[in-house]
Structure formats: C-alpha cells, structure tokens
C-alpha positions as CSV (number, residue, x, y, z in Angstrom):
1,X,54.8,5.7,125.9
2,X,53.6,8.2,128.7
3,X,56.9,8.1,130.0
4,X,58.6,8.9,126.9
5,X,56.0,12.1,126.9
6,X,56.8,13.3,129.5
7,X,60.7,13.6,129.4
8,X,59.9,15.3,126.0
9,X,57.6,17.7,127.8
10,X,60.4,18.1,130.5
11,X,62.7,18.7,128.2
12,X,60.7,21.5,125.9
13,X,59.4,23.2,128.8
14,X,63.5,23.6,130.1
15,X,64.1,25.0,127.0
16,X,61.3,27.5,127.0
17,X,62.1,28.7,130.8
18,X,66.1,29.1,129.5
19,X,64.7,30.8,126.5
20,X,61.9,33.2,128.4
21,X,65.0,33.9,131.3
22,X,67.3,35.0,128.5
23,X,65.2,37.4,126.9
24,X,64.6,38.7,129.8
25,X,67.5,39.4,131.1
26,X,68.4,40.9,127.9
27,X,65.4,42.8,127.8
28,X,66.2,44.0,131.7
29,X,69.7,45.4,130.1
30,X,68.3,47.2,127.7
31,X,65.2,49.3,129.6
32,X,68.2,49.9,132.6
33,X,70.7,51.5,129.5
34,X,68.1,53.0,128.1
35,X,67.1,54.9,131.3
36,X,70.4,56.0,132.2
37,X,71.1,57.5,128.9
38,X,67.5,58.9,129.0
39,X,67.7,60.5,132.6
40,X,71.3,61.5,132.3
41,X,71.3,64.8,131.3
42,X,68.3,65.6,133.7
43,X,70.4,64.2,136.3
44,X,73.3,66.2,135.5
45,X,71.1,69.8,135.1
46,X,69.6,69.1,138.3
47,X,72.5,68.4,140.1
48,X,74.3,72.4,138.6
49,X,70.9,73.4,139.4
50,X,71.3,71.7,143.2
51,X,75.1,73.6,143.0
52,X,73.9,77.0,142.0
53,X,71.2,77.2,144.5
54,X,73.0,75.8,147.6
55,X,76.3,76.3,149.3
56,X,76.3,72.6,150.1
57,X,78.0,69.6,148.3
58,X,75.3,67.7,145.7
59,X,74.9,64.8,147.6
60,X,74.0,65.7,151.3
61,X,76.5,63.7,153.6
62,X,76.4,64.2,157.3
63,X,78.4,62.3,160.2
64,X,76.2,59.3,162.2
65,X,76.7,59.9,165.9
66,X,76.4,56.5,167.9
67,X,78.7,53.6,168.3
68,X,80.3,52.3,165.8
C-alpha cells in the first residue's frame, strides 16, 4: 500500500512540475512581447533623438586594440 502511494505521489507531483514549467514559460513569452512592443517606440524616439544630437552612428562601435 505505501508503495503504491508513493508512485501516485511521484507521478502527480511530475505532472504539476510539467504543468507549473509550462505556464511559465508561456507566461515568460508573453511579459518579453509585451515589453518589446511596450518599449519600442521609446526605443526608436531615443535613438532619432541619439541621431539628431550627435554626429556619431546610434550604437557606439570602436576598434579593440590588442591581439587578436
């Protein structure tokens, strides 16, 4: 009888951790599309702001000195 319990328990509590792992992950996807379409447009009106301002490219880039 315990042994029986306990592969039900095993097997009940796998099915809760798949459970709890997808709705994570789908709740991860959908705080992470939400952002981008949230911060978007401020990114974008920064970045003409950034282009206005400076003669420079956007996104600073410089050349590493050093081997390799």
């Amino acid at each position: 009888m315990s042994t029986e319990l306990n592969r039900d328990i095993e097997i009940s509590c796998k099915r809760a951790g798949s459970f709890y792992r997808y709705s994570k992950r789908i709740l991860d996807i959908i705080g992470a599309l939400s952002s981008l379409i949230l911060l978007t447009p401020i990114l974008i009106v920064v970045g003409i702001l950034i282009k206005l301002e400076s003669k420079g490219a956007i996104i600073f880039a410089q050349k590493r000195v050093g081997l390799n």
